[in-house]
TIZAPA-737953 format. One record per residue (C-alpha): x, y, z; residue number from 1. Coordinates in pm, whole numbers, plus 50000, padded with zeros to 5 digits. Example, Ala and Ser with C-alpha at 12.3 -4.5 7.8 and 13.67 -1.06 7.14 Angstrom:
<atoms>
<atom xx="51230" yy="49550" zz="50780" resi="1"/>
<atom xx="51367" yy="49894" zz="50714" resi="2"/>
</atoms>
This chain:
<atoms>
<atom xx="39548" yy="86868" zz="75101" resi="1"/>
<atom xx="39762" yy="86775" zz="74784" resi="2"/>
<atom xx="39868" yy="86444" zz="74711" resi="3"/>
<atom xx="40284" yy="86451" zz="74645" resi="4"/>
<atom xx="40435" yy="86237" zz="74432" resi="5"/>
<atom xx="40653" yy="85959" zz="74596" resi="6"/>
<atom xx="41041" yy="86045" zz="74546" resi="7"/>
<atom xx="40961" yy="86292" zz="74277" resi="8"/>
<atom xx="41225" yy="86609" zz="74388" resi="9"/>
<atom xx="41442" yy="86792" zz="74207" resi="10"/>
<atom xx="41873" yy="86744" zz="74202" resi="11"/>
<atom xx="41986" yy="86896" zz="74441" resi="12"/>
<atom xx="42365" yy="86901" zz="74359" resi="13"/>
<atom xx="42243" yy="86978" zz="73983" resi="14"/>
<atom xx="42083" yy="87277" zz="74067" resi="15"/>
<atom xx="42404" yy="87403" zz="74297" resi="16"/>
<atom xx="42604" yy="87326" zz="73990" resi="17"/>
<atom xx="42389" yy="87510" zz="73775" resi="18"/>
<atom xx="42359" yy="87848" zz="74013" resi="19"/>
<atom xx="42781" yy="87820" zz="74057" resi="20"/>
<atom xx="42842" yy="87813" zz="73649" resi="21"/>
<atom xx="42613" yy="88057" zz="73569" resi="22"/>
<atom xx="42794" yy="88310" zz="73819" resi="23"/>
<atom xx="43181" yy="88275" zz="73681" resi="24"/>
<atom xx="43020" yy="88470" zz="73431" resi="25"/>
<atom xx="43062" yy="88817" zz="73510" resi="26"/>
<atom xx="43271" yy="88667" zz="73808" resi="27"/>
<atom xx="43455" yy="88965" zz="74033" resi="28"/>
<atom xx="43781" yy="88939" zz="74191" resi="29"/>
<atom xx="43590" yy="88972" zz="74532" resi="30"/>
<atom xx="43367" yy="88707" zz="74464" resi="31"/>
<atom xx="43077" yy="88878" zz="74355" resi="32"/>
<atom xx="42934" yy="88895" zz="74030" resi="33"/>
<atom xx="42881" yy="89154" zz="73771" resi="34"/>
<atom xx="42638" yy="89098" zz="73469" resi="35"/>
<atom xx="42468" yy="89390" zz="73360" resi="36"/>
<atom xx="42184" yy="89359" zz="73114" resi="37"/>
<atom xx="42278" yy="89366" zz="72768" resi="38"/>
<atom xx="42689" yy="89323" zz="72830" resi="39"/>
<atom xx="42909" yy="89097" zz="72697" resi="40"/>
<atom xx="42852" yy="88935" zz="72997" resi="41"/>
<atom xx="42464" yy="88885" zz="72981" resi="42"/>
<atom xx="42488" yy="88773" zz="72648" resi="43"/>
<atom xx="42789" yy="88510" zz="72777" resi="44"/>
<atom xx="42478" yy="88385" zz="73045" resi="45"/>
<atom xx="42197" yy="88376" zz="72818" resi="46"/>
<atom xx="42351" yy="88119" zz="72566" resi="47"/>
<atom xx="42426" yy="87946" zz="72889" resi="48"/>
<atom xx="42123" yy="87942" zz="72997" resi="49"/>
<atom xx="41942" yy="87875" zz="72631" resi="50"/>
<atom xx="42165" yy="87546" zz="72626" resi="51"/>
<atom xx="42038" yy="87445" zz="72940" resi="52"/>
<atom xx="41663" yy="87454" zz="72821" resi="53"/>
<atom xx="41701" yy="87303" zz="72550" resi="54"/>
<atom xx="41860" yy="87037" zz="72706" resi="55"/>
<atom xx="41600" yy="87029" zz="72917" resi="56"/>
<atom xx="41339" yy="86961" zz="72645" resi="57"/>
<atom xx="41213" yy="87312" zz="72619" resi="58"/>
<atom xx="41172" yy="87503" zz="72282" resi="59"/>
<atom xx="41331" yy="87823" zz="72331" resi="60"/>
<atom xx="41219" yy="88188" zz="72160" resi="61"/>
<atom xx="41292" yy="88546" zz="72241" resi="62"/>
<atom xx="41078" yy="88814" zz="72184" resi="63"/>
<atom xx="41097" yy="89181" zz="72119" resi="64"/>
<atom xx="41243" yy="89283" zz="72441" resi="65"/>
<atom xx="41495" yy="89046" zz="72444" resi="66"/>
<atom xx="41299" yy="88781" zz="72709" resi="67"/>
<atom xx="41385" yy="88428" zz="72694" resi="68"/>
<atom xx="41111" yy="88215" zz="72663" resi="69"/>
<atom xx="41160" yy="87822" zz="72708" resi="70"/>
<atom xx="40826" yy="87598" zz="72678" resi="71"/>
<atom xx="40784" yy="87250" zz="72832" resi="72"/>
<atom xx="40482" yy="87144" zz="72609" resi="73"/>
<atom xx="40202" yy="87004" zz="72779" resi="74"/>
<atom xx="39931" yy="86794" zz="72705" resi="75"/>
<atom xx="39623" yy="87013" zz="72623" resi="76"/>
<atom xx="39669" yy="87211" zz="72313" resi="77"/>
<atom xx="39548" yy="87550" zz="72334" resi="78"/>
<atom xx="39590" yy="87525" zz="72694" resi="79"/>
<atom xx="39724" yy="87888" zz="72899" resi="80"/>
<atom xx="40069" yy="87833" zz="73063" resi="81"/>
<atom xx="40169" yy="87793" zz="73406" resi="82"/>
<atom xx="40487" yy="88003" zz="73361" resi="83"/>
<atom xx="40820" yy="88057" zz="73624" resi="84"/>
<atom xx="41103" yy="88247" zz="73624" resi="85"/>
<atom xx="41336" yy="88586" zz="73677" resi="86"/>
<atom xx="41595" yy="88749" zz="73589" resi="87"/>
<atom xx="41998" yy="88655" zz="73512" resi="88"/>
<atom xx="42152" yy="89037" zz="73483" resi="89"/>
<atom xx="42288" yy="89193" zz="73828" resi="90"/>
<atom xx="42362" yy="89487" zz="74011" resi="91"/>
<atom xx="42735" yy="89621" zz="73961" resi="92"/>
<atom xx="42808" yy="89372" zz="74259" resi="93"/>
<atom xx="42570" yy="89145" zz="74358" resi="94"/>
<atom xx="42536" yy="88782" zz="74427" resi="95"/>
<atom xx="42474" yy="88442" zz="74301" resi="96"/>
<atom xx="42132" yy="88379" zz="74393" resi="97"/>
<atom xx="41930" yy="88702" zz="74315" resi="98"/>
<atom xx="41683" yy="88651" zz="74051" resi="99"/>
<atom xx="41945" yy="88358" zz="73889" resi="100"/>
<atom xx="41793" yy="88101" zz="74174" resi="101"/>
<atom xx="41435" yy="88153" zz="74022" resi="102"/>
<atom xx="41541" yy="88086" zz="73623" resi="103"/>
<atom xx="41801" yy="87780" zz="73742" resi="104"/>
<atom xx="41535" yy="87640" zz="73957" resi="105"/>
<atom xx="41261" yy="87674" zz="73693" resi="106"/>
<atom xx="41475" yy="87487" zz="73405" resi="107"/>
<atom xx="41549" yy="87221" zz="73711" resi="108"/>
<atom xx="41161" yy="87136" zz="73781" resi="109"/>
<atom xx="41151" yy="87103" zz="73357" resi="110"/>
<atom xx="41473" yy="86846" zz="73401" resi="111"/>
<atom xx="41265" yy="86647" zz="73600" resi="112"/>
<atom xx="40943" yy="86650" zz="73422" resi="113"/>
<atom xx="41185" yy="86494" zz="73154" resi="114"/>
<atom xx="41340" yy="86242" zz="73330" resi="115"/>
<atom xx="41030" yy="86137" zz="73496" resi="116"/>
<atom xx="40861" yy="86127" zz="73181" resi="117"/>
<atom xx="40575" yy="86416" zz="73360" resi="118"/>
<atom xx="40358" yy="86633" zz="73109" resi="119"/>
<atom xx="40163" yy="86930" zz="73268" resi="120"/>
<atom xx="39833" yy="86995" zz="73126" resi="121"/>
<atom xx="39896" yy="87289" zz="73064" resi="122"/>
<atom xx="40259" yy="87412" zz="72885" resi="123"/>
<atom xx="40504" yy="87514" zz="73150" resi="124"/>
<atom xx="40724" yy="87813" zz="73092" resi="125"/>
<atom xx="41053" yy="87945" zz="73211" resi="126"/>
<atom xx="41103" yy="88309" zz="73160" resi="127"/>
<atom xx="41418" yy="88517" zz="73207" resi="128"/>
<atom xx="41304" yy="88866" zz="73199" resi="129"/>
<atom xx="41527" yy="89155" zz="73045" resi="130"/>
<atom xx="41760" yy="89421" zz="73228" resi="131"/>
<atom xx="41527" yy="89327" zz="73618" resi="132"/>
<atom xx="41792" yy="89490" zz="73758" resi="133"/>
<atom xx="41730" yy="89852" zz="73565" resi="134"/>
<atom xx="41452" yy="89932" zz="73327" resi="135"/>
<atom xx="41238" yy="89635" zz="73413" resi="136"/>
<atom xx="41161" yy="89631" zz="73047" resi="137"/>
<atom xx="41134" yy="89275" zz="73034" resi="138"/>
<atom xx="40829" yy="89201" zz="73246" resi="139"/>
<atom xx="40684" yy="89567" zz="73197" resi="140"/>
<atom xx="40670" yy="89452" zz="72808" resi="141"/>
<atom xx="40509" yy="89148" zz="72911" resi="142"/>
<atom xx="40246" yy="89338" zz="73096" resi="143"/>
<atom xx="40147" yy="89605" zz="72812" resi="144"/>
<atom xx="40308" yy="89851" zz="73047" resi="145"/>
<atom xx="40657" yy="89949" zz="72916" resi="146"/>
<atom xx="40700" yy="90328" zz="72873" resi="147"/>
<atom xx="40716" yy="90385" zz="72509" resi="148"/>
<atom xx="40979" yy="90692" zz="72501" resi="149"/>
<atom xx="41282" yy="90562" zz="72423" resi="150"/>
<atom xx="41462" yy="90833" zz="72648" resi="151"/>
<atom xx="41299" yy="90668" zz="72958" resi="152"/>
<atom xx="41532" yy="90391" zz="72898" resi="153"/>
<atom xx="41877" yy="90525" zz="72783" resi="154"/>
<atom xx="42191" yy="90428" zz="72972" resi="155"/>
<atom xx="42411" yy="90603" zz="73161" resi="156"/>
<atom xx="42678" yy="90519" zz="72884" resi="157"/>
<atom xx="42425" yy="90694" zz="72658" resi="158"/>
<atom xx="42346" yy="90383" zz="72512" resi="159"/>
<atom xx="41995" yy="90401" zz="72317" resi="160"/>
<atom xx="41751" yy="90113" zz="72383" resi="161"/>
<atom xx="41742" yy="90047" zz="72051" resi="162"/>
<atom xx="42059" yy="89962" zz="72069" resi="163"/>
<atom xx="42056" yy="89769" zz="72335" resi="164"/>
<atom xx="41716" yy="89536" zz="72209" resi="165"/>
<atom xx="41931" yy="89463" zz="71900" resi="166"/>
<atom xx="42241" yy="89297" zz="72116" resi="167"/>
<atom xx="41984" yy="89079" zz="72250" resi="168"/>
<atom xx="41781" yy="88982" zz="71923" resi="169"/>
<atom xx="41505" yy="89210" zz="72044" resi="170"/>
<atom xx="41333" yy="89555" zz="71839" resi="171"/>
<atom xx="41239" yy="89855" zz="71967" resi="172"/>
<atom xx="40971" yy="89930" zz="71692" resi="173"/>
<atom xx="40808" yy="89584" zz="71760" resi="174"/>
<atom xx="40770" yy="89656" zz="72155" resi="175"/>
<atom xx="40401" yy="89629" zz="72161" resi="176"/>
<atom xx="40388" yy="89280" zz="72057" resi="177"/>
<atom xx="40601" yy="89114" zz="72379" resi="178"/>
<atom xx="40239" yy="89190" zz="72536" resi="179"/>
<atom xx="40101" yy="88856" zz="72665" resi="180"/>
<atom xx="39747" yy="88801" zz="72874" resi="181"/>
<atom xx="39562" yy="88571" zz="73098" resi="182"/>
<atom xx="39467" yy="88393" zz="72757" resi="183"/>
<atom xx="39861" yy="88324" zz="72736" resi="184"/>
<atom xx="39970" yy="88250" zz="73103" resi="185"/>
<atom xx="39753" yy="88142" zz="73341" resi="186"/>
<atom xx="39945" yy="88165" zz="73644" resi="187"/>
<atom xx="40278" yy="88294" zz="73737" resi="188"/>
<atom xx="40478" yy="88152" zz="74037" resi="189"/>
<atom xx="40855" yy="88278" zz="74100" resi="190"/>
<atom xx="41104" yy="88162" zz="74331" resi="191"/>
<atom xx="41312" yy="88404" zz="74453" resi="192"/>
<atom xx="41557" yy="88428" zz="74760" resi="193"/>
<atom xx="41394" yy="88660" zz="75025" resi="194"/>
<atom xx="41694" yy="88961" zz="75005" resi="195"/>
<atom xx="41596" yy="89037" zz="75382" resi="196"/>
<atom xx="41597" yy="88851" zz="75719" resi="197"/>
<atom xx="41248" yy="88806" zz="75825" resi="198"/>
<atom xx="41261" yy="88428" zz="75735" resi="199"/>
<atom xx="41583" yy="88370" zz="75929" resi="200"/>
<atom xx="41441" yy="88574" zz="76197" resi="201"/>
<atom xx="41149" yy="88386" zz="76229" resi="202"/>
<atom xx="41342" yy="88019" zz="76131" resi="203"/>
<atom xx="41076" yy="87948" zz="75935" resi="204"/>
<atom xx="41230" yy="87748" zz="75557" resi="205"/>
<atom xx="40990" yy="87882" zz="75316" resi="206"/>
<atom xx="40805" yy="88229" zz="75285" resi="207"/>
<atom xx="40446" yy="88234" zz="75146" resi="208"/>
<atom xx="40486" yy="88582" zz="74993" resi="209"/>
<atom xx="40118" yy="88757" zz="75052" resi="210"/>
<atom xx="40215" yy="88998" zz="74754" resi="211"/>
<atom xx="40485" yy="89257" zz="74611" resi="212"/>
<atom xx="40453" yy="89594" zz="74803" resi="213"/>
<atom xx="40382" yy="89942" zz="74639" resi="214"/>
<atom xx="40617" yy="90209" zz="74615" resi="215"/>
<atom xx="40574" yy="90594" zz="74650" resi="216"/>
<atom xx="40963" yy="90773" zz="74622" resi="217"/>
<atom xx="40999" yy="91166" zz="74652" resi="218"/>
<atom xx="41250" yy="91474" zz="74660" resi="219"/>
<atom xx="41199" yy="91731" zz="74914" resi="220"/>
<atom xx="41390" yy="92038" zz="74823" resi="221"/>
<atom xx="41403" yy="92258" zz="75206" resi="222"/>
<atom xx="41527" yy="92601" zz="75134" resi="223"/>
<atom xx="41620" yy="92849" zz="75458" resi="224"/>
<atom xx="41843" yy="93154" zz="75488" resi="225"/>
<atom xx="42210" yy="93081" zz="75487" resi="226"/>
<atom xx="42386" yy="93292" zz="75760" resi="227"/>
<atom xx="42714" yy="93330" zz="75993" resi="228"/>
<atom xx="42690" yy="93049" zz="76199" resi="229"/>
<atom xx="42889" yy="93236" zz="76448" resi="230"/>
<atom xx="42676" yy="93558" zz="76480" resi="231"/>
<atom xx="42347" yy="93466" zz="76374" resi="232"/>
<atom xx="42168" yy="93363" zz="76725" resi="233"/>
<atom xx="41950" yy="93053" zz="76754" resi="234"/>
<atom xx="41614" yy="93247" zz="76739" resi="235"/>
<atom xx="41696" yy="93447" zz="76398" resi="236"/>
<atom xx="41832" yy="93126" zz="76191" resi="237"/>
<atom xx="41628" yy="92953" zz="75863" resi="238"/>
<atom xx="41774" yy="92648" zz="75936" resi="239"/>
<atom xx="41745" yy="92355" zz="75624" resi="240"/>
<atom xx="41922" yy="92105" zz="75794" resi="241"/>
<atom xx="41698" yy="92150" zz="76121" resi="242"/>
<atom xx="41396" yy="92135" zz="75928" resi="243"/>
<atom xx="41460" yy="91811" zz="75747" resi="244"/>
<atom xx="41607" yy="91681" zz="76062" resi="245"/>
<atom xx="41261" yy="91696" zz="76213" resi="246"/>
<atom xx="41133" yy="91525" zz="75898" resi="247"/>
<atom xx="41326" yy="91241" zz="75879" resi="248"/>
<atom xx="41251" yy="91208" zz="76261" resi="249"/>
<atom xx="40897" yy="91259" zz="76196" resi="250"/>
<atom xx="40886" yy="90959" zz="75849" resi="251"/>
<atom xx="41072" yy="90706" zz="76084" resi="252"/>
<atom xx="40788" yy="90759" zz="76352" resi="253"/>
<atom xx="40501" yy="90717" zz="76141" resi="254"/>
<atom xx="40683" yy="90426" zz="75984" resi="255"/>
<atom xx="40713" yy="90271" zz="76305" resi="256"/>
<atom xx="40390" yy="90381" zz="76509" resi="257"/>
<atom xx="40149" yy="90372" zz="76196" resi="258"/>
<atom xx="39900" yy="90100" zz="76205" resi="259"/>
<atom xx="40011" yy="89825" zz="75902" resi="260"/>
<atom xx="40318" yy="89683" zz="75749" resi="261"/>
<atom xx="40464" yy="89980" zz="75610" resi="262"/>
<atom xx="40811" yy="90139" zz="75607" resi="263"/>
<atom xx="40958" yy="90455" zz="75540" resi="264"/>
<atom xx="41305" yy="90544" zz="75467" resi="265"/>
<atom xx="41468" yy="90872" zz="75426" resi="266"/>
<atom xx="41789" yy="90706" zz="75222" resi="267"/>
<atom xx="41965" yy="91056" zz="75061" resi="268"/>
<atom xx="42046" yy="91392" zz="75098" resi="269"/>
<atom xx="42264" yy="91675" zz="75081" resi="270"/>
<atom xx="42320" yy="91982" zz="75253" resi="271"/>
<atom xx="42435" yy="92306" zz="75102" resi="272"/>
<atom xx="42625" yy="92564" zz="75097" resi="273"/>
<atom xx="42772" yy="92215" zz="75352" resi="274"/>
<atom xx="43018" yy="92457" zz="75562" resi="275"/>
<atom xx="43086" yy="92457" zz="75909" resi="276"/>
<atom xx="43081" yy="92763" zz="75949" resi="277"/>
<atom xx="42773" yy="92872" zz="75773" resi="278"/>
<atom xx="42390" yy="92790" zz="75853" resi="279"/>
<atom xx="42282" yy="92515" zz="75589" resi="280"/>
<atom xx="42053" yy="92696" zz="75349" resi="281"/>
<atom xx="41945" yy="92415" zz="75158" resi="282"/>
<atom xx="41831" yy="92027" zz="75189" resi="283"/>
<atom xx="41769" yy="91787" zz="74888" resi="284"/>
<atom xx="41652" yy="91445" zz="75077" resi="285"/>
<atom xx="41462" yy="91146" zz="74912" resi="286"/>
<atom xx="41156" yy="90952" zz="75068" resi="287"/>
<atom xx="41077" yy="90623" zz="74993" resi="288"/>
<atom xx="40744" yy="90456" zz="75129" resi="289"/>
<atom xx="40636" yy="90113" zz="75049" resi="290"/>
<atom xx="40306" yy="89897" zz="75186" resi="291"/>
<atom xx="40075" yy="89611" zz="75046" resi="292"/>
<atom xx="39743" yy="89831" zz="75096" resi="293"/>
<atom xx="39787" yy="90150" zz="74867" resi="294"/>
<atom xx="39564" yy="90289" zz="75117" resi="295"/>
<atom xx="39783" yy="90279" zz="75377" resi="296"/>
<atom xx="40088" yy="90449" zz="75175" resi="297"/>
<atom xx="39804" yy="90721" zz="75094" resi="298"/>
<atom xx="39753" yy="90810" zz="75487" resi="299"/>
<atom xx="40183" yy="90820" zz="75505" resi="300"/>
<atom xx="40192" yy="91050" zz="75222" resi="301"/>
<atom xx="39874" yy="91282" zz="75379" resi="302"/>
<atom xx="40079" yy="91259" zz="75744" resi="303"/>
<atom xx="40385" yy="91353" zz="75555" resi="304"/>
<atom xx="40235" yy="91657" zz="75407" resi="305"/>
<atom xx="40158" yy="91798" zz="75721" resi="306"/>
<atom xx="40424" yy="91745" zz="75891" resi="307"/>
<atom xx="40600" yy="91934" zz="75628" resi="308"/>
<atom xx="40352" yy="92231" zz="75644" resi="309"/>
<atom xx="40416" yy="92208" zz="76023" resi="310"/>
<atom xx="40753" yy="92214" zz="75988" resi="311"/>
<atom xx="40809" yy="92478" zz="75745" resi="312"/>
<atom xx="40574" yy="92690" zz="76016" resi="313"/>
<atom xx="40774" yy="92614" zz="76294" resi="314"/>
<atom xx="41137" yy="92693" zz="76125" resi="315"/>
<atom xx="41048" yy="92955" zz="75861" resi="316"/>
<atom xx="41165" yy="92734" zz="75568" resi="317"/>
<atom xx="41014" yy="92612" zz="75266" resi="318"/>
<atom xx="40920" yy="92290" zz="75177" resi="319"/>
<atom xx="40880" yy="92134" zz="74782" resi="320"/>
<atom xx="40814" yy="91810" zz="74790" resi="321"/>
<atom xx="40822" yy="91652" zz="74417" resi="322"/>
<atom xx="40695" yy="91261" zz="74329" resi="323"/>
<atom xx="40995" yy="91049" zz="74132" resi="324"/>
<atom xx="40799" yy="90705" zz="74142" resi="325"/>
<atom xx="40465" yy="90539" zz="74220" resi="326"/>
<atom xx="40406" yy="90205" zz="74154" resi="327"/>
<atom xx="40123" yy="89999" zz="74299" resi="328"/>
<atom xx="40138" yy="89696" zz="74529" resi="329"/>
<atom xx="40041" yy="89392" zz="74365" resi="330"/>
<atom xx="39874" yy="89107" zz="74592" resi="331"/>
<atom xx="39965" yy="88756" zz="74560" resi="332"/>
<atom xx="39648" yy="88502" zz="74425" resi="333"/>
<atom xx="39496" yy="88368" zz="74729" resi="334"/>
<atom xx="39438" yy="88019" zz="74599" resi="335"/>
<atom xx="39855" yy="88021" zz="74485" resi="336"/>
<atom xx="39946" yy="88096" zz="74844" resi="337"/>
<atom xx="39747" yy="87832" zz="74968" resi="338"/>
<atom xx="39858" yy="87588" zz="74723" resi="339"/>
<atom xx="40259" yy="87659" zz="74779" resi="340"/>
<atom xx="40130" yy="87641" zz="75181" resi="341"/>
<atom xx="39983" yy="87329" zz="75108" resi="342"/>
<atom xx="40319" yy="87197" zz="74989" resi="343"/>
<atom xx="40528" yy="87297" zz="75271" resi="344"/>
<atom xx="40286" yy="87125" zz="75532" resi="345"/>
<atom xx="40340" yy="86825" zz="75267" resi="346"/>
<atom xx="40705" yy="86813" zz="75257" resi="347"/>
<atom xx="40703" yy="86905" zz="75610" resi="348"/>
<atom xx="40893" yy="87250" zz="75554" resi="349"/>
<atom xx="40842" yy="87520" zz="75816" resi="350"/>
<atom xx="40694" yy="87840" zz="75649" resi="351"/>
<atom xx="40517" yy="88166" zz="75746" resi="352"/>
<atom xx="40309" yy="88462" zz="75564" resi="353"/>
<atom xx="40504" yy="88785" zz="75460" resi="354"/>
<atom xx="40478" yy="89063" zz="75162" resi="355"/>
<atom xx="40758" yy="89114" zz="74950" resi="356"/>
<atom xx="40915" yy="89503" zz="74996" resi="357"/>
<atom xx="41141" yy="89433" zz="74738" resi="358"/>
<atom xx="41016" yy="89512" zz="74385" resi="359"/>
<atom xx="41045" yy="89133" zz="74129" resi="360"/>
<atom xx="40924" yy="89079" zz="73777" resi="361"/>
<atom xx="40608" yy="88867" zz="73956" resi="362"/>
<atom xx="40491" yy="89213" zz="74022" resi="363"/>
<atom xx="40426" yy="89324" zz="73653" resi="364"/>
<atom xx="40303" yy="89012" zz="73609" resi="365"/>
<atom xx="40043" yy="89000" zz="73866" resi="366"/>
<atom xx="39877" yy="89286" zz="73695" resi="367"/>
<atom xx="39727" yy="89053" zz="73445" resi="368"/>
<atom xx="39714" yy="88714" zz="73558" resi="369"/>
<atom xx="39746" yy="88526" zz="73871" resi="370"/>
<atom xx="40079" yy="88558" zz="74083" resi="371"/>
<atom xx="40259" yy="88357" zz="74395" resi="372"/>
<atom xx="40572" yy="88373" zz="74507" resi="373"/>
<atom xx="40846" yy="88133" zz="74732" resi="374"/>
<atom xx="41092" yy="88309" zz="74928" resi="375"/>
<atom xx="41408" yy="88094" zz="75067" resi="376"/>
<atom xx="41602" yy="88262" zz="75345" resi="377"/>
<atom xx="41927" yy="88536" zz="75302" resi="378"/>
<atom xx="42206" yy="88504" zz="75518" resi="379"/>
<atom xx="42204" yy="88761" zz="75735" resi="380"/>
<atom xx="41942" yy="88938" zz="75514" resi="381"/>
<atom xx="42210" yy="88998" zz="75284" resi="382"/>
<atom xx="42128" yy="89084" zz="74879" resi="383"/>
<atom xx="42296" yy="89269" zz="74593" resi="384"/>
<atom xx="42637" yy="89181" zz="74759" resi="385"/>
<atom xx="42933" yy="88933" zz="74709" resi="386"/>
<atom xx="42792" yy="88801" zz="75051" resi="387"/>
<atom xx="42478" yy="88723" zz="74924" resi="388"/>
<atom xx="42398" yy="88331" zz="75050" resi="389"/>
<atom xx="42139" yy="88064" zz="75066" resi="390"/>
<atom xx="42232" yy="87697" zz="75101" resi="391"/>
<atom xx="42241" yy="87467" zz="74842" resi="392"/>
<atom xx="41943" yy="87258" zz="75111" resi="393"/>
<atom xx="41734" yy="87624" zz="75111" resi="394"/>
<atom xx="41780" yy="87630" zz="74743" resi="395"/>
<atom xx="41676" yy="87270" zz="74698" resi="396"/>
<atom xx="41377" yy="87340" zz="74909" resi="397"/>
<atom xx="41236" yy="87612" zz="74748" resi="398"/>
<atom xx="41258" yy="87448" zz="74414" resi="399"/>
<atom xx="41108" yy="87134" zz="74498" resi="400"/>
<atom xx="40768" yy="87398" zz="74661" resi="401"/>
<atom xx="40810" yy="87499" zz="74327" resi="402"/>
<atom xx="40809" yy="87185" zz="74151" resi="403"/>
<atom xx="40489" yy="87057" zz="74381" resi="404"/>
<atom xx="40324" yy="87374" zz="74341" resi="405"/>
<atom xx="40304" yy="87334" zz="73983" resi="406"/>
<atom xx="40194" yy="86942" zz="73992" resi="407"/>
<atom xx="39901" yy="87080" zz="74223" resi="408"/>
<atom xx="39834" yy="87367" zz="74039" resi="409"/>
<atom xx="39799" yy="87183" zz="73679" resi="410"/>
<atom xx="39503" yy="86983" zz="73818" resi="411"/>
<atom xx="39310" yy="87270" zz="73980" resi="412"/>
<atom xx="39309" yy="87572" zz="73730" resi="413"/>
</atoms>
């Protein structure tokens, strides 16, 4: 077990403060909050949130991409950083918390460390990555993984990326050299509110996140024979909208009966010539499939690809079925999930094991150094939404995990 430090703990009401500034910026009518990456808006939260770093003791840089870098120094030079953080842009209406808890929290633990006087062996970083919420630029730079078209990354405005890198102090043409490795950061831990309600479920206060899922999305276009639905009988129809009725019925079952932690989600589609009086000749539907073991999302797809074949048999359709995404899971560092365990037994906070379905900027960052994660509970399971809540106490207890996390952390790696 880790030794905690008597009465050290982050401030509570500080950290509230901090989290309730940061979101009248971009502030909706409703009460949510809409800061898209690069907007007037983001750029309005990122001076905010460079003030705060600085004040904090932190030098502050940006680099090519536009990601805000503040440094704690420690006291090994030449040392590789134990590095925190997320994101500050939103959806068009999302919350408070999302992504802002994990940069707020991570300038909070480096308000301590000044007050107290505390310097990490190794230099501690807060990162807020660029545009989470879209491209994923930010932490995909970071990585060495960003696509390097330019188109990839156009808004729907029809805003260039070039553009947008130069609102934020970042350029395009010097995208290669935001790439950081192991060398650089030695460990990445964010703290992030779950956006689900497992933890609630469970009442359990902190989630040991076992790793960030993979992701597999496709179309399937299902073409049949429009027709009179009036004369045509049952026997003689092409039916498209039968066909990918049996799908979707057939991805929720092997979502639900298939050995592992998988799900599978048929989230869109559309239905043409959509009359009511004509037999629906055509179905564009989406899949998305996401698991922690690539293997398993492997099997899904196989199983999906025969039941399509199957399907198209049994209804005299045709199936396409075309791949829009894939990205792979990314598995939490073992010794990082039992250090932020060991922390929770410490502070006596209730926790439990459970993978993260929802993609973060920890999971680009896994791919080349060591990752954990903290998830504090969603009311209701709610995210990306005005009613998006954690308590100020849930808050306050993930970033103190946090803080501890990194005081056991800087003595062991």
């Amino acid at each position: 077990m880790i030794a905690i430090l008597p009465k050290l703990a982050i401030n509570s009401d500080r950290l509230e403060r901090s989290l309730a500034e940061l979101a009248t910026i971009g502030k909706l009518p409703n009460g949510g909050v809409c800061r898209l990456a690069f907007s007037e808006e983001d750029m309005q939260a990122r001076k905010l949130v460079k003030t705060w770093m600085l004040e904090a003791g932190m030098s502050v840089r940006s680099d090519a991409v536009g990601n805000i870098i503040g440094t704690y120094a420690g006291t090994e030079s030449g040392t590789a950083a134990l590095a925190t953080g997320s994101h500050i842009d939103t959806v068009p209406v999302g919350g408070q918390f999302d992504g802002c808890l994990g940069v707020l929290a991570g300038i909070e633990v480096a308000k301590v460390f000044q007050e107290s006087q505390i310097r990490l062996r190794h230099p501690f970083e807060v990162i807020v990555f660029s545009d989470e919420e879209n491209s994923v630029i930010g932490c995909k730079a970071i990585a060495g993984n960003a696509p390097t078209d330019p188109e990839r990354y156009r808004r729907k405005d029809g805003t260039s990326i070039q553009d947008c890198l130069k609102i934020v102090g970042g350029d395009w043409d010097k995208l290669h050299t935001a790439k950081r490795d192991r060398h650089e950061i030695a460990a990445f831990i964010e703290l992030h509110v779950e956006q689900g309600g497992v933890l609630e479920a469970l009442d359990k206060q902190i989630g040991v996140v076992t790793g960030i899922v993979g992701q597999y999305r496709f179309m399937v276009t299902i073409v049949g024979r429009p027709n009179h639905a009036g004369t045509t009988p049952m026997h003689m129809r092409k039916d498209a909208l039968v066909a990918a009725s049996q799908l979707v019925l057939a991805i929720n079952r092997l979502g639900v009966e298939t050995k592992g932690e998988q799900v599978a989600t048929v989230g869109h589609m559309t239905v043409s010539p959509n009359a009511t009086n004509v037999v629906p000749a055509r179905v564009d539907m989406s899949i998305d499939l996401r698991d922690l073991s690539e293997e398993n999302l492997q099997y899904l797809i196989s199983q999906i690809e025969k039941e399509c074949e199957e399907i198209a048999q049994s209804t005299g359709t045709e199936f396409t079925i075309e791949q829009k995404l894939h990205v792979l899971p990314t598995p939490a560092k073992p010794e990082l999930m039992e250090a932020i365990a060991n922390v929770c037994q410490e502070l006596k906070l209730s926790y439990d094991y459970l993978p993260s379905r929802a993609g973060h900027d920890a999971q680009e960052i896994g791919r080349f150094t060591d990752m954990g994660m903290i998830f504090v509970p969603s009311l209701n399971g709610i995210s990306h939404s005005q009613d998006e809540y954690t308590s100020p106490e849930q808050c306050a207890q993930g970033a103190n995990v946090l803080l501890h996390t990194l005081l056991a952390i800087d003595k062991t790696l």
